[in-house]
Structures are given as structure tokens and as C-alpha cells.
N, C-alpha and C positions, 0 to 999 in steps of 0.2 A: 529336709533332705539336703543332704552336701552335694555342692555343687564340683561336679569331676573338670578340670583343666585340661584345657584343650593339649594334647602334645607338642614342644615341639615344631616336629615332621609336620603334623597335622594343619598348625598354625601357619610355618611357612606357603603352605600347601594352598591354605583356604584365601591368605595376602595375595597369591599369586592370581588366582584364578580372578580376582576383586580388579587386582589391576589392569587384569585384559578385558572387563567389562566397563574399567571406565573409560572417558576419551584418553589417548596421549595428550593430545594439542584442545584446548577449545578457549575460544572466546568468545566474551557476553557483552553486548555494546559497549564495543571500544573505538573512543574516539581520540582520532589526534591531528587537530589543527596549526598548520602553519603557515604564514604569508606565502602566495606564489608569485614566482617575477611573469608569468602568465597571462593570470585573472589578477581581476581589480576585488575579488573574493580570497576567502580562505579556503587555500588547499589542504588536503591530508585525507583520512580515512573518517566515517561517520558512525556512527553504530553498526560495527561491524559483529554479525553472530556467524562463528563457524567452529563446527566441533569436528575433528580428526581421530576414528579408530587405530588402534594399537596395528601397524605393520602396513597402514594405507596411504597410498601415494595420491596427493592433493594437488592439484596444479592450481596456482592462482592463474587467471588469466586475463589478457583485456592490453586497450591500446597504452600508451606511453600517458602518464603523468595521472593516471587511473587510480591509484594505491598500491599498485601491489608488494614493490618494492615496499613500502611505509609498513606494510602490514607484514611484511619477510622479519624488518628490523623491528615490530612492536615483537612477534613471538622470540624475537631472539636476545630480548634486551638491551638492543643497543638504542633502542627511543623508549621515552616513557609514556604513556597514557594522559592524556587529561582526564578520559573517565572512560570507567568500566573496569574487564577482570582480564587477565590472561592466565589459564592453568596448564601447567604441566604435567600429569601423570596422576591429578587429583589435587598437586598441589598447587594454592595462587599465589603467581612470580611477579602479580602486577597486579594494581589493586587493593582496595581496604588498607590502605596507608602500608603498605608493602609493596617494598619492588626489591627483587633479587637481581644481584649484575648479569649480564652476561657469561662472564667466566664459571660460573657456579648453579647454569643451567643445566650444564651437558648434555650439549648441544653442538652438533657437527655443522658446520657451516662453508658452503663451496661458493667461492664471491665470481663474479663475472670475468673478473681479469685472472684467475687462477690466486694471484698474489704471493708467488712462490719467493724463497728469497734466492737472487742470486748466486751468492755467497755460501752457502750453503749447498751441500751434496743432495740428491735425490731423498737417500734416506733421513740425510740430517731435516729435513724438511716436512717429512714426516712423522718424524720421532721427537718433534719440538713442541706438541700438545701432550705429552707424554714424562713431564716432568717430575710427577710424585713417583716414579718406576724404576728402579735403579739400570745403571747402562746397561750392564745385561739385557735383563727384560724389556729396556727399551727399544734396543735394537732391534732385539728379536718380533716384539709385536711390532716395529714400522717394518720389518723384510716381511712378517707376515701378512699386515697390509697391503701391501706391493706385490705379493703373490696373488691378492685378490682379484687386482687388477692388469693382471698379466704383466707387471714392469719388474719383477727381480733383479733382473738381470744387467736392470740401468740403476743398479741401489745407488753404484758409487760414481755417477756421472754429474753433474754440473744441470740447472735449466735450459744452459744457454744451448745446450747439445740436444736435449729435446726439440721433439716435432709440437705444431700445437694442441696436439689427438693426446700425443704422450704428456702433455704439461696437462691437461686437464685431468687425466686418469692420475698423476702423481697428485694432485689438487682432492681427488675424490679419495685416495686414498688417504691422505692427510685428515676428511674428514669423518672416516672411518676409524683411525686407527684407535681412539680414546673408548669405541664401543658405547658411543651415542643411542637412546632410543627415539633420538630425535634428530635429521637431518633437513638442513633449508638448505634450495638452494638455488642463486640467484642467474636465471639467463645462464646458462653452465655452456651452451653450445654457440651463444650468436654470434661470437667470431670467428667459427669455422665456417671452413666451405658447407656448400650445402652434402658433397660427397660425402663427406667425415662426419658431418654431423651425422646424417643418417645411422651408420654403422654406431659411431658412439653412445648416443642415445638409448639403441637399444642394447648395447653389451653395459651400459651403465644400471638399466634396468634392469639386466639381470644379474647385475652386482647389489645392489639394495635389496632385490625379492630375497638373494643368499642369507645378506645379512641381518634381515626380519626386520630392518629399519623403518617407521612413520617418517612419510616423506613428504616434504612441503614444496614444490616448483614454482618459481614464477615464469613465465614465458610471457612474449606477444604474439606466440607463434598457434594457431589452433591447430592445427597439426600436430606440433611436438604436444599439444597438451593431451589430443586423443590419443595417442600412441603410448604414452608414457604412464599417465593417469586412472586411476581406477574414479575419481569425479574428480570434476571441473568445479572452481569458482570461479562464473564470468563476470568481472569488476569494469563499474564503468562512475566515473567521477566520484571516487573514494568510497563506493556502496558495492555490494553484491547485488548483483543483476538477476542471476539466478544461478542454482548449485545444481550439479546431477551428476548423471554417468555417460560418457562422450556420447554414446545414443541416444539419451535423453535433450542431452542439448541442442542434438543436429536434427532431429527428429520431430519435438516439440518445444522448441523454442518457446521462449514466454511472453518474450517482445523483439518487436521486429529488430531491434540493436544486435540481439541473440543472433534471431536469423541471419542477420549479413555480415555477423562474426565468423562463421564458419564456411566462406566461400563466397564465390558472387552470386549477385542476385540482380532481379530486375524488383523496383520500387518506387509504388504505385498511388495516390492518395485519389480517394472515391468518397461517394456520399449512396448509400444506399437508398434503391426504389424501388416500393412495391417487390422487395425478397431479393433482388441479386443488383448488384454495380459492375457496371461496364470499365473496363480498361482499356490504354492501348492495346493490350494484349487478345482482348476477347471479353467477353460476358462471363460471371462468375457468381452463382449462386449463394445469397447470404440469407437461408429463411428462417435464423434464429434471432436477425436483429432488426429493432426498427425503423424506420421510414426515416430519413433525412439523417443519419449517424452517420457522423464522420468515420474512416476506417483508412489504415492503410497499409495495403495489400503489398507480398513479398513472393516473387515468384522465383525459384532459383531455374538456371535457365535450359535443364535436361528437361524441365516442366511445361517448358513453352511448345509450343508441335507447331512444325511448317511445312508447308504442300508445294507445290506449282500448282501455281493459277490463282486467278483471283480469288477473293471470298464469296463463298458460296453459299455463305446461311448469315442469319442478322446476329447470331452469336460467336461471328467470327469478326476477325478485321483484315483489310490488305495493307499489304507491304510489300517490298523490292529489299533483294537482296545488298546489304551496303558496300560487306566485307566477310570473305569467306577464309579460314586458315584451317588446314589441318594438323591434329593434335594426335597423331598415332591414332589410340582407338576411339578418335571420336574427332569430330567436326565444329568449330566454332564458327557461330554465323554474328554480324552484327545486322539488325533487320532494321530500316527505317518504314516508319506508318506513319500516318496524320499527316501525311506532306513531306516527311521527312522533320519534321518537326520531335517527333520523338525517335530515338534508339533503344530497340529490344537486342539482349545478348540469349543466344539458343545453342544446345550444345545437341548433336544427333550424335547416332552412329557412323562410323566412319563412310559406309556402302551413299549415304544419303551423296545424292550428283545433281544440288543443284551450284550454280556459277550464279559470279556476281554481275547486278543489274534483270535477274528475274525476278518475275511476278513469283510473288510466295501468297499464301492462305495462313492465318497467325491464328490461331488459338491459343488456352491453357490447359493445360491434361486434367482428366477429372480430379478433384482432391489434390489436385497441386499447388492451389493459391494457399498463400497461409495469412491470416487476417486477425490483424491489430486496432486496437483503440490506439489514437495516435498519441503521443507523451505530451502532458502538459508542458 
């Protein structure tokens, strides 16, 4: 029987659909170690696995000197691997005795300082990755970058004349204009106020959903990564911690590091007896683990419940109010117990009218402790 070829329409057609089922981004333990002025160890990333769908925004996340930054620069070329793979769109940019530059990923890239040049006009500055394009059409795709971003109208203005909301947005458009299916980008907001940030953040957002962009964030910020992020990798000493979706993280944490990344918490170490371990806090049911297991327990502090008046049952504890402040719709309390020896933080609703130096009653709300094996 002869074989009939595919058309073609057809061919294009079937490439296309192949390519939205595979990752944009993924990497298969990639590691890369370098001296830290830090540690008396080596810093960098360890076997790192993360794979990024076609059009989804990734926020790496986690404290300072974590990787994440390192792992920005491994998918963008500009470090190389000691070992593992990085692919882009199917193909490997790093890896099996292949590493493709930088330049030649196409790959949008927004650096922390903006790094606009002076020297250059708004649009010249956007129309400077735009090199194989004749002036014509160059132009025209950086004004039409720059309409993306609501700045037309500053094409032919200078940096220095920008605000730093507008230098960012000229910054974003720059990494837009080449028509990247791949954008990273580094801390894009942390030196703005907190005002600006807010507002830019999310009109940024809805400038990459426009553009169908794979999008890679790094933050320290848990906040900007729930907000912005369709899942979180939260990195912690050049590893992922654990990967989800902002609900997943805040919701079921995997380890207490998790838990106290996303907000304050009170935290706890106990030894289970006989099904439940006592806290500052209160008594806290554990009938799934056994007898003498170490654990430590993370309570975030809307989970804490306090009364006036003494304790009144053996699964409670007392405490005296230390430090009361109000937060608009809600109350922070700092409670000492044990003597004062320990400090619990408890957040009520606003209405709650106890003052500092009363007797309080301290429990945990049912299902509000969250419980760890503690990290080697």
C-alpha cells in the first residue's frame, strides 16, 4: 500500500499542536556549583527538576542566596551546568555536550535594575534586540511594544525623564518586543515602592497573559509570587522545597520552612505522648504518630483562640496579654505563657476588646496545628 504524505497545512498543523504539549522550559537535574564567600561549602543549585507548560507563569521563590537567581541564569544561558539538561520548546540548550548562547535562545529577559541605556531614546532602547529587522519594521514593532505597555507616547523621551513604574514598563517592553516564547524575569519590582509595585505587577500580568508568554519569576517576595503565579517553586539552599499552586503552598505546606514562608507563624518542637503533644499553645491531637516522635509544630497565628480569664480545661494554657496593636480588620495580640518565658502572636477580629496585661485562656483551633518531622 503507498504511503499518502501528510499535507503541508496538515504538517504544520500537527508540529503545532506537539509543541503545546510539550514543556516550554524544563530541567532534569541540573546542577551548578560555585564557591560562596558565605559558607565554608559550595554554593549554587543541586539537582534541580522543573518543567514549565507552554503560556504559564512560574515564580521561583525562597530567601536570598537560595538559587534562584542561579537557576534564572542556568535557563537563560548565561551560566553553564555542571550536570544535567535544560530544554527549551523540546530542544536541549544545555546538556549532552551542547550548550547554545544566550543570544540564540529567544529568550526575553527583564534584569532587576531595568538596565536601560541612558543614551538612548525610549524606543531606541526597545528596538535594540531587534536587529535582523530593517528600520522600518523595527520601529514599528518597538512603538508597537510600547503600546502594549501603555508608553507610546514617551517613544522619544530619554530614561532619565522616566518615573521608575515607567522605566520598568519601557524594560518589559524591551523584553517583549523580539516575540520571545520565553520570558525570565529577575525581582522586576523590588525597587519600587510598595504603592507601585502593587498596581505594576498586576498590569504586568496582564501584559504577558496578552502576550501568551511562558513566564519565569524570581521573587522573595510570597506575596508577589501568589499573585502573579499560576505555581510556585519554593527554593531553599539551591533545592526545590516544594512546587504547587499559591493554594497549595499556603494550604498544605510540605515542611514547616513552606509553612513560615508564607506569613508568620508561631513554632513549636514537641515529642508525642500516648496520641497528642502539648504546646505553649495548648494540647494538640497527633493519633497518627508514634510514642516519643519528635515533631514540630507550626501554628499560623488567626489559629491561635484567646479568651479572658484563666485556663479552664487541661488542654488549654494561660497567659497575660503582652502587646495589643490594631491592624484595621483585625487585631494583633503578642501573648506571653510559661512565665513569660515563651511569646505567642494571635491575630482576632477587630471587635475582640481585650487590653494589655489581662488574663487570656490560649488554645489552638481545631485542625489548625500543622505537623512536621523536623529536618535533619
Amino acid at each position: 500500500m503507498a504511503l499518502t504524505k501528510a499535507k503541508p497545512a496538515q504538517h504544520r498543523e500537527s508540529r503545532y499542536r506537539e509543541s503545546l504539549a510539550m514543556p516550554a522550559v524544563e530541567l532534569q537535574q541540573v546542577s551548578l556549583a560555585y564557591p560562596s564567600p558565605r559558607a565554608k561549602c559550595l554554593a549554587g543549585v543541586h539537582g534541580i527538576d522543573l518543567s514549565v507548560t507552554p503560556g504559564e507563569i512560574v515564580a521561583l521563590l525562597g530567601p536570598s542566596g537560595c538559587g534562584k537567581t542561579t537557576t534564572l541564569r542556568l535557563i537563560a544561558g548565561l551560566e553553564r551546568p555542571d550536570s544535567g539538561m535544560v530544554t527549551l520548546r523540546g530542544q536541549v540548550v544545555s546538556g549532552d555536550s551542547r550548550f547554545v548562547p544566550a543570544e540564540r535562545r529567544q529568550i526575553g529577559f527583564m534584569f532587576q535594575d531595568f538596565a536601560l541605556f541612558p543614551h538612548l531614546t525610549v524606543i531606541e532602547n526597545v528596538a535594540f534586540g531587534l536587529k535582523r529587522l530593517g528600520s522600518g519594521a523595527r520601529r514599528a514593532r518597538a512603538l508597537e511594544a510600547l503600546g502594549e505597555v501603555g508608553l507610546a507616547d514617551r517613544a522619544n523621551d530619554y530614561p532619565d525623564r522616566l518615573s521608575g513604574g515607567q522605566k520598568q514598563r519601557v524594560a518589559l517592553a524591551r523584553a517583549l518586543a523580539p516575540g520571545p516564547s520565553v520570558v525570565l524575569l529577575d525581582e522586576p519590582f523590588s525597587g519600587l515602592d510598595a504603592g507601585l509595585r502593587h498596581s505594576l505587577r498586576a498590569d504586568t500580568v496582564q501584559v504577558l497573559r496578552r502576550a501568551g508568554c511562558t513566564v519565569i519569576l524570581v521573587t522573595h517576595d510570597a506575596e508577589e509570587a501568589m499573585f502573579m503565579a499560576d505555581r510556585i517553586a519554593l527554593m531553599r539552599d539551591g533545592e526545590i522545597e516544594q512546587i504547587g499552586t499559591p493554594t497549595e503552598l499556603y494550604s498544605k505546606p510540605a515542611t514547616a520552612f513552606a509553612a513560615a514562608f508564607f506569613g508568620e507563624v508561631n513554632r513549636f518542637h514537641a515529642v508525642v505522648q500516648n496520641g497528642e503533644c502539648w504546646t505553649p499553645a495548648g494540647m494538640i491531637e497527633t493519633p497518627d504518630l508514634p510514642c516519643g516522635t519528635p515533631v514540630e509544630i507550626v501554628v499560623r497565628p488567626e489559629q491561635i483562640h484567646i479568651e479572658s480569664g484563666p485556663a479552664t480545661c487541661g488542654r488549654c494554657n494561660a497567659g497575660s496579654v503582652a502587646l495589643r496593636r490594631s491592624l484595621g480588620r483585625s487585631t494583633l495580640y503578642q501573648v506571653s505563657v510559661d512565665g513569660g518565658g515563651v511569646q505567642l502572636t494571635a491575630r482576632t477580629p477587630q471587635q475582640e476588646a481585650l487590653a494589655e496585661g489581662d488574663e487570656v485562656n490560649v488554645s489552638i483551633s481545631p485542625g489548625g496545628a500543622m505537623i512536621f518531622e523536623p529536618r535533619a
